[in-house]
C-alpha positions in Angstrom: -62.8 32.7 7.5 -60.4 30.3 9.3 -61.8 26.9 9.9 -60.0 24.9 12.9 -59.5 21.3 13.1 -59.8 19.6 17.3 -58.5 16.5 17.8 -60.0 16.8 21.2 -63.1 18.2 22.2 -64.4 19.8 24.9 -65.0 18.4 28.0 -63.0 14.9 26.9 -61.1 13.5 29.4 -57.4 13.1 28.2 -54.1 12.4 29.5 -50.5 14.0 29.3 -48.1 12.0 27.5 -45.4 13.2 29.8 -47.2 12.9 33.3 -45.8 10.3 35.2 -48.8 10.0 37.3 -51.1 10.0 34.2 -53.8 12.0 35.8 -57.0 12.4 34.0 -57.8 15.8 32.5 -60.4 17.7 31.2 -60.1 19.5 28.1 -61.8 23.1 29.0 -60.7 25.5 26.2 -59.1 26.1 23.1 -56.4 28.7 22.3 -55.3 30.0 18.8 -51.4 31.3 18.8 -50.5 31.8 15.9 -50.6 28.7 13.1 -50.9 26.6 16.6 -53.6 25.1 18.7 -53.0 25.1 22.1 -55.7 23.0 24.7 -56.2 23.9 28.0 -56.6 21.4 30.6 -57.8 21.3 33.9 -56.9 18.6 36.8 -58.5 19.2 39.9 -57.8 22.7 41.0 -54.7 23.5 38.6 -55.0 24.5 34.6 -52.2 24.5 32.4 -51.8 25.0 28.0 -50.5 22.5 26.3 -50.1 21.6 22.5 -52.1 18.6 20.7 -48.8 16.6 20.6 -48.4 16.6 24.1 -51.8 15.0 24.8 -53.4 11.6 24.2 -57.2 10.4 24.4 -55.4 6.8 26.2 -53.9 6.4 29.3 -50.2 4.8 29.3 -50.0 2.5 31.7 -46.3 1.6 30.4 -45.3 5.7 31.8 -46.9 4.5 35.5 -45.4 1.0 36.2 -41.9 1.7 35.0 -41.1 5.1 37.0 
């Protein structure tokens, strides 16, 4: 039995670390590839997979004002 540990849940509203824009996004899934967890997130009408590191529960405001 594997257990998995979320740092996220589902349906959280989180953020991309790289988005410039720092769009709100949902958390809608989970994915299992291989030792890795993978999160997809929806915005609006487009979904995309990204991995734990590349998401954050706080908006950075710092990533907006300066680009």
């Amino acid at each position: 039995m594997t257990i998995i540990y979320n740092k996220f849940e589902l349906k959280q509203i989180v953020y991309l670390c790289t988005d410039i824009e720092q769009r709100p996004r949902i958390v809608t899934g989970f994915m299992y590839r291989g030792s890795y967890l993978v999160y997809e997130l929806a915005s609006g009408m487009d979904s995309s997979a990204h991995y734990e590191s590349e998401i954050s529960e706080d908006k950075d405001i710092l990533i907006t004002t300066t680009n």
